[in-house]
C-alpha positions in Angstrom: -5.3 -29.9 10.2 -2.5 -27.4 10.8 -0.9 -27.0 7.0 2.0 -28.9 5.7 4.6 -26.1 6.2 5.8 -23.0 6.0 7.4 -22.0 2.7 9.3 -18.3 2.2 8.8 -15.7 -1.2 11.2 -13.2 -2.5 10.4 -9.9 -2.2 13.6 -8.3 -3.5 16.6 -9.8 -0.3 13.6 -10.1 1.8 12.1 -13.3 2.4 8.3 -13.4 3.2 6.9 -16.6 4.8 3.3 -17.7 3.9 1.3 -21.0 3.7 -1.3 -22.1 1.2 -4.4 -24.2 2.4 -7.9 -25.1 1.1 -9.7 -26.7 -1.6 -11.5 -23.8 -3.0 -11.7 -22.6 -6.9 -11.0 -18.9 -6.2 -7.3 -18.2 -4.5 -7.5 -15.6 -1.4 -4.5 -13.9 -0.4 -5.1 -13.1 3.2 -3.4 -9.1 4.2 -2.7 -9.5 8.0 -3.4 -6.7 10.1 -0.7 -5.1 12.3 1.4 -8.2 13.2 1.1 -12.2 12.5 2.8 -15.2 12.8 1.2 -17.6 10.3 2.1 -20.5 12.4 0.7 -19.3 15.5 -2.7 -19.2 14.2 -2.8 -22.4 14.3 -2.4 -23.3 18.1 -5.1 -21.6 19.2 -8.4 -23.6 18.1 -10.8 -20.8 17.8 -8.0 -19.3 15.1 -7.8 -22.8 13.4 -11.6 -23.3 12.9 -12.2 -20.2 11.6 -8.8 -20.6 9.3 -10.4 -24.2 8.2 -13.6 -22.4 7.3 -11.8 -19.8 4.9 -10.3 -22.4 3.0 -13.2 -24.7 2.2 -14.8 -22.3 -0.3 -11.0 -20.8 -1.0 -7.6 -21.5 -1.8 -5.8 -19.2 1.3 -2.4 -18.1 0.9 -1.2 -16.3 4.4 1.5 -14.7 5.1 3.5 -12.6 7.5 4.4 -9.3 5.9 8.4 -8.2 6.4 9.1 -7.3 9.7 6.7 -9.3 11.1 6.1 -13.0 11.9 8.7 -15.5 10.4 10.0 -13.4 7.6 12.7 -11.2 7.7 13.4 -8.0 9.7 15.1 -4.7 7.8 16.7 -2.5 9.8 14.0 -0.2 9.8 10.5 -0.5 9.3 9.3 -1.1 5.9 7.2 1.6 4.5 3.5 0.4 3.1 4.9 1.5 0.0 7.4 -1.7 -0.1 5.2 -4.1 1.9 2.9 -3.7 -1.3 5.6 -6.1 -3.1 4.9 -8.8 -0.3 1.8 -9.4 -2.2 2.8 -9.8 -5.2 6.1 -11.8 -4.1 3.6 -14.4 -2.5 1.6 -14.4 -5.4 4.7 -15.1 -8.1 6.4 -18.1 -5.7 2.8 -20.1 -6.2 2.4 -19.3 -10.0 -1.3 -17.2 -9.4 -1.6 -14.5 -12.0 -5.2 -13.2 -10.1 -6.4 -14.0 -6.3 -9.4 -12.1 -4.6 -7.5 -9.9 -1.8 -8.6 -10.0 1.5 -7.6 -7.4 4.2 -8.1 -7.6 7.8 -7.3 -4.4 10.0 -4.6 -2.5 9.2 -3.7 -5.0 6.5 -6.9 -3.5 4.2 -5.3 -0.3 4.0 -2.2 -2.3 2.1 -4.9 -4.7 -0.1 -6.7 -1.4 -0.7 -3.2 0.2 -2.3 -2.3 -3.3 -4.1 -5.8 -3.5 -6.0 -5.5 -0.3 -6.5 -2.0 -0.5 -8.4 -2.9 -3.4 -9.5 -6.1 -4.7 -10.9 -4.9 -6.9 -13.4 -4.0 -9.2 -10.3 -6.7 -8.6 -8.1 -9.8 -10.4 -8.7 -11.6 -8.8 -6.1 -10.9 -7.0 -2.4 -12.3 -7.5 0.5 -12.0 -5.8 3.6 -12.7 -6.4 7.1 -12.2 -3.9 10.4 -9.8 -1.8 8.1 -9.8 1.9 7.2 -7.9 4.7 5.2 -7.0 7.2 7.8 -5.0 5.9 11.2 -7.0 8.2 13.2 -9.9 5.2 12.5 -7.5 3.3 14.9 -6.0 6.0 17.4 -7.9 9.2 17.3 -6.1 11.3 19.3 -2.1 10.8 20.2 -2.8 10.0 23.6 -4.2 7.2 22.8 -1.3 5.9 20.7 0.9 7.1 23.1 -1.1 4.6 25.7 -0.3 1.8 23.1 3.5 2.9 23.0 3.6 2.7 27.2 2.0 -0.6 27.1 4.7 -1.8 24.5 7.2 -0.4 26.7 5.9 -1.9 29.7 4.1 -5.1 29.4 4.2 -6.5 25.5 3.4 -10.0 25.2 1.4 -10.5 28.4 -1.4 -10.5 26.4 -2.9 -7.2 28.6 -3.7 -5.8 25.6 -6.8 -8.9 24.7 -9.3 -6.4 25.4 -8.8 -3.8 22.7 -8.8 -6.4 20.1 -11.2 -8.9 21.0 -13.1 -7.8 24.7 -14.8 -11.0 24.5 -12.5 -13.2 25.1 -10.6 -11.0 28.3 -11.7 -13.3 30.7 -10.3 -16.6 29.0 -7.1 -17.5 30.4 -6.2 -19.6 27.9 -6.7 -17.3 24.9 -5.4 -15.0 27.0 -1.8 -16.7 27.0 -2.3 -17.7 23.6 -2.7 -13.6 22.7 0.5 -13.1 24.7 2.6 -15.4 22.9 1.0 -14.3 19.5 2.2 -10.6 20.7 5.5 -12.2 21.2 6.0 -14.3 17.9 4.7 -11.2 16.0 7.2 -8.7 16.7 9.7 -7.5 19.3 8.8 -4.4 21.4 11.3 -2.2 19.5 10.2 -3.9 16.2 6.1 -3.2 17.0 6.6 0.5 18.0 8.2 0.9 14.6 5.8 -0.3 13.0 3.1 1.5 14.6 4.9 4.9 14.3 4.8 4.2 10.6 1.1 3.2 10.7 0.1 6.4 12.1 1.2 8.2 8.8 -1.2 6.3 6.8 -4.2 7.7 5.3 -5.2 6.4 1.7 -8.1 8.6 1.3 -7.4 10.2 -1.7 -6.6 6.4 -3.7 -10.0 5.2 -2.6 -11.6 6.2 -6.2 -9.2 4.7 -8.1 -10.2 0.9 -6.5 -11.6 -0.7 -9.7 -12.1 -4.6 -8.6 -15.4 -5.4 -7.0 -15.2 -4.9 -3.5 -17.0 -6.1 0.1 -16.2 -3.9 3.3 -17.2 -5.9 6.4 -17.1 -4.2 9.3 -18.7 -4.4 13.3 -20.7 -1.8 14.2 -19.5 -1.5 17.8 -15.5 -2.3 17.0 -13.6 -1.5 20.1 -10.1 -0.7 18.0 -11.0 0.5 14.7 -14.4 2.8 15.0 -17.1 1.9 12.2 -16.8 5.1 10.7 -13.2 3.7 9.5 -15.7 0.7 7.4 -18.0 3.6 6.4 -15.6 6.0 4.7 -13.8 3.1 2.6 -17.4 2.0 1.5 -18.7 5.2 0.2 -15.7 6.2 -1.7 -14.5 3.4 -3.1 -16.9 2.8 -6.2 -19.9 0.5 -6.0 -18.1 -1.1 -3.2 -21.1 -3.5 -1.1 -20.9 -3.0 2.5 -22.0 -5.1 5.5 -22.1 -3.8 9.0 -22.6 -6.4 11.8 -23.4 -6.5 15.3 -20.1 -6.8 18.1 -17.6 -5.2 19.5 -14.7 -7.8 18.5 -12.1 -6.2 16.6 -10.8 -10.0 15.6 -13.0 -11.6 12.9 -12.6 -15.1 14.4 -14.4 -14.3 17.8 -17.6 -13.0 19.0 -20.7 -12.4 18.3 -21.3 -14.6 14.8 -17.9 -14.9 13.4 -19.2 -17.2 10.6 -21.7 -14.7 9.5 -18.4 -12.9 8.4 -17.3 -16.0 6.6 -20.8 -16.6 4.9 -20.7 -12.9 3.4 -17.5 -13.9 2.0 -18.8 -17.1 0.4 -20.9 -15.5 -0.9 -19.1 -13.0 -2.3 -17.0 -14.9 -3.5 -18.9 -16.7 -5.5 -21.1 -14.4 -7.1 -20.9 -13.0 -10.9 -18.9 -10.1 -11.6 -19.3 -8.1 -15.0 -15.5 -6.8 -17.0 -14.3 -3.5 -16.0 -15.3 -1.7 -19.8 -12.1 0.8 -19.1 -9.1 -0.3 -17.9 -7.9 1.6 -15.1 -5.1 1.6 -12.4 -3.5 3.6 -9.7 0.1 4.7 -11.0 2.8 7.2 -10.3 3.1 9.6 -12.9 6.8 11.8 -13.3 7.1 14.4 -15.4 10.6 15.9 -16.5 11.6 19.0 -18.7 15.1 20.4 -19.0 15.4 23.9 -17.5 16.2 26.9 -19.8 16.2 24.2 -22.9 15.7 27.5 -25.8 18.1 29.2 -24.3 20.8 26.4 -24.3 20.1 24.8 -27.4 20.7 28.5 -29.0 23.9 28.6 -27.0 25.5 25.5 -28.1 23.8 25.2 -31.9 22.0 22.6 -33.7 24.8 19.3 -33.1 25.7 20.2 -29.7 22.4 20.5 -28.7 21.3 17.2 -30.3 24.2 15.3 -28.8 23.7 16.6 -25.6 19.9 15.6 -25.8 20.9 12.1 -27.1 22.8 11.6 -24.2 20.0 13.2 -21.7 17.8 10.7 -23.0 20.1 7.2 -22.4 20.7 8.1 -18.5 17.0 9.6 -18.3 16.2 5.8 -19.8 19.1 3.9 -17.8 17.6 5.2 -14.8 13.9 4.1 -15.8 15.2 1.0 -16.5 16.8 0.6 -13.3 13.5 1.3 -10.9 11.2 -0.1 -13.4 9.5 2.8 -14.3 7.5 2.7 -18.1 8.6 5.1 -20.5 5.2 6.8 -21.7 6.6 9.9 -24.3 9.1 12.0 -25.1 8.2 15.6 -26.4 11.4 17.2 -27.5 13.5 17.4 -23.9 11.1 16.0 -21.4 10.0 12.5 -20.4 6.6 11.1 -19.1 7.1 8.2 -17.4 4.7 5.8 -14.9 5.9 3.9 -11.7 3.8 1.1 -9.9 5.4 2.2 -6.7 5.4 5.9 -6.0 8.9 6.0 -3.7 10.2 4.3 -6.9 9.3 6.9 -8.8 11.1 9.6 -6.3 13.8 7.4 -6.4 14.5 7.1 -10.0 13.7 11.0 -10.6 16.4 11.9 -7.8 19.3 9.6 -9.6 17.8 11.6 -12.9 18.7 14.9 -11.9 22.1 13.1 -10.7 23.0 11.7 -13.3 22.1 14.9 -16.0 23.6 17.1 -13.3 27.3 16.0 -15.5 25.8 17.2 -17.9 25.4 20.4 -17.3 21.6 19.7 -17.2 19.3 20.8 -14.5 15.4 19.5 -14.9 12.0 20.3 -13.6 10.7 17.1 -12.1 6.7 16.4 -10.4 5.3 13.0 -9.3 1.3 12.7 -8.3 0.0 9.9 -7.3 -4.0 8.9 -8.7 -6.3 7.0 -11.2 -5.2 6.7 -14.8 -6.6 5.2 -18.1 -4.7 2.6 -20.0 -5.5 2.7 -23.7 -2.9 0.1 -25.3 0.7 2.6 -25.2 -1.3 5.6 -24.0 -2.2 7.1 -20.3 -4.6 9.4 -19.7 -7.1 11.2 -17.0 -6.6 13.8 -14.3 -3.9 12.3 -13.1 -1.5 13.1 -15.9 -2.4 16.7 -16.2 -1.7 17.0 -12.1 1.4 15.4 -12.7 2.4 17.5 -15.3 1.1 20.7 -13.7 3.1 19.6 -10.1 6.5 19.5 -12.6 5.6 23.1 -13.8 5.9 24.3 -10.8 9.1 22.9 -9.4 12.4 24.5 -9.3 15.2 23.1 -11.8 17.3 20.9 -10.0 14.3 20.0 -7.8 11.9 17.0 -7.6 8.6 17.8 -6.5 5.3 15.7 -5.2 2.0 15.8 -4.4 0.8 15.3 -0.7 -0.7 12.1 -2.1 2.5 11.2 -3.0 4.4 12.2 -0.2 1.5 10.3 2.1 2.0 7.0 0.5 5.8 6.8 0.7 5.4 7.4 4.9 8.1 5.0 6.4 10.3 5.1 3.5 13.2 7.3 4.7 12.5 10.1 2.3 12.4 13.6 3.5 10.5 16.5 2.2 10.1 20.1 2.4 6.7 21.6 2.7 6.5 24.2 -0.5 3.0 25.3 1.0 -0.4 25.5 -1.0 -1.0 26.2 -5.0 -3.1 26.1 -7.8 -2.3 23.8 -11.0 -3.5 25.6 -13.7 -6.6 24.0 -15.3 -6.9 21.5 -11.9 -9.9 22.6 -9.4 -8.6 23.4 -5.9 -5.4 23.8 -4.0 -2.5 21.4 -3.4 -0.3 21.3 -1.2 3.1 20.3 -3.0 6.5 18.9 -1.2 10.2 19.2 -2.2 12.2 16.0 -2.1 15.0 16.7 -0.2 18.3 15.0 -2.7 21.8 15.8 -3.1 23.0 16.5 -6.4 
């Protein structure tokens, strides 16, 4: 039975649509892949099976992420940054503190980044025909560019059935039924933004700090994302279990065994999963530190300099309050502060060196990007001390990132300048750091 209706979450102005079905104990918040329309699904009776199957061993809450679907359009494509929130949105309008998360295509690259961010919410992730880097998907740009020309030329004539599910190619009616779900998902214009912002995603470098039991289900002979895409998320996301069937469907709901898939999920589901003994999460770290600090504090005396700190640190905090970020410590003229979105965190540390810039202030400001330790008020780990050592190196007046951070905010509007290779004293390797470009 095709669910009751349609309901719509607030993600910010945005309103996400999603539907809640099944009679299961544990809730699953289904990630759709590159576009969806949640009522769609239903009219085609393959889709609708499968869809039943789901939800008699779960509670299913789908939904179309912004820009997709029936929920609202922006006026440019939302970065996966701020399609994280669609989750959580979902999650808040039914009252569901904790759901398993379940990712299909490119929709496990954004499951991968929420459980990541946020394992307090995510009982558990599961991922099916996803990956971390785009080139899983479209290897070379000719090939996307192939996808852009069929967009151009031929979108929702369903042409396309034979990269996503080659089985089904000669079915008429599925055929039509792929065309009109092309159609309902997205316009033309609206899919070739999306995809241009898809092809800046690669996670790889979050995959270690996924610490929620985790299933990675993937077809061995996947005609749209290769296997290898399954195999790399496996292997570096920790003790992660991964199942690799036969077929060449890209769709879970078609060819060979599509139930198998569902059974592996059951199962997982269902099985018993020991606490996490430290309490970690994926966070944006900033660092701040006011430029030539000795030398002003000598130039204006004791008082001055105190006053001028006192008000330094009520903008630094206005501005923390404003994009949510968590005040960490203060030692004497800096800040450490954590974000659970990193373009927030670029955000807030550009209206920072705004709004210090009256001051007379000019700051030293780094954001990375990576796993961190949660001990009550405290943050630790690597993180931090890249962080730390990325702020170090920046210019006053400028905010600088790491390439993580600069990879995860793809779509969001921010521009950066390529500062080239360094070493971070005390960190193992080279890192390529970014400028954000700002106007103060």
């Amino acid at each position: 039975m095709e669910p009751i209706r349609t309901r719509y979450a607030k993600n910010g102005d945005i309103n996400v649509a999603y539907q809640v079905f099944g009679e299961g104990m544990v809730d699953l918040v289904v990630v759709p892949g590159f576009i969806s329309h949640i009522e769609n699904y239903w009219a085609e009776p393959t889709f609708a099976r499968w869809l039943r199957k789901l939800g008699s061993f779960s509670r299913v809450i789908l939904f179309d992420k912004q820009g997709t679907g029936l929920s609202d359009r922006a006026s440019n494509a939302p970065s996966m940054d701020e399609r994280m929130d669609d989750v959580s949105a979902v999650m808040d309008a039914e009252g569901i503190e904790r759901a398993a998360i379940f990712g299909v295509s490119e929709g496990g690259s954004l499951a991968t980044l929420f459980a990541a961010s946020h394992p307090e919410r995510s009982q558990a992730l599961i991922l099916y025909g996803a990956f971390a880097q785009f080139k899983s998907w479209f290897p070379t740009k000719e090939e996307l560019e192939g996808l852009f020309q069929y967009i151009d030329t031929a979108w929702g004539s369903g042409e396309s059935i034979p990269k996503f599910a080659p089985t089904m190619a000669n079915d008429p009616a599925f055929k039509e039924w792929w065309g009109k779900f092309e159609r309902l998902g997205a316009s033309p214009g609206a899919a070739k933004k999306i995809m241009q912002l898809n092809s800046q995603i690669d996670i790889t470098d979050i995959l270690p700090s996924v610490n929620v039991p985790t299933l990675v289900i993937h077809r061995k002979d996947d005609t749209n994302v290769n296997v290898e895409g399954g195999r790399l998320l496996a292997e570096r996301i920790p003790n992660a279990k991964y199942v690799e069937l036969p077929g060449v469907d890209h769709l879970p709901m078609v060819g060979e065994n599509p139930y198998r898939i569902l059974d592996e999920i059951a199962q997982f589901l269902t099985g018993e999963w020991g606490p996490v003994e430290t309490e970690c999460v994926l966070a944006t770290v900033l660092f701040t530190d006011i430029a030539d600090s000795t030398k002003r504090a000598a130039e204006l005396g004791d008082q001055r300099w105190r006053d001028l700190l006192e008000n330094h640190h009520n903008r630094v905090r206005g501005e923390l309050s404003h994009y949510r970020g968590k005040e960490i410590d203060t030692a004497g003229d800096g800040f450490f502060a954590t974000f659970d979105r990193p373009a927030r965190g670029i955000w807030c540390a550009c209206a920072i060196q705004n709004s210090v810039s009256s001051l007379g202030i000019k700051l030293r400001a780094g954001l990375h990007t990576g796993e961190c330790e949660l001990m009550g008020d405290k943050v630790s780990g690597l993180a931090v001390h890249i962080g730390s050592r990325v702020m170090e190196k920046s210019d006053p007046g400028d905010v600088l990132v790491s390439s993580t951070v600069k990879d995860l905010v793809a779509g969001s509007g921010l521009q950066f300048n390529d500062r080239g290779k360094h070493t971070l004293k005390g960190i193992p390797g080279e890192w390529r750091l970014f400028q954000v470009e700002h106007s103060v």
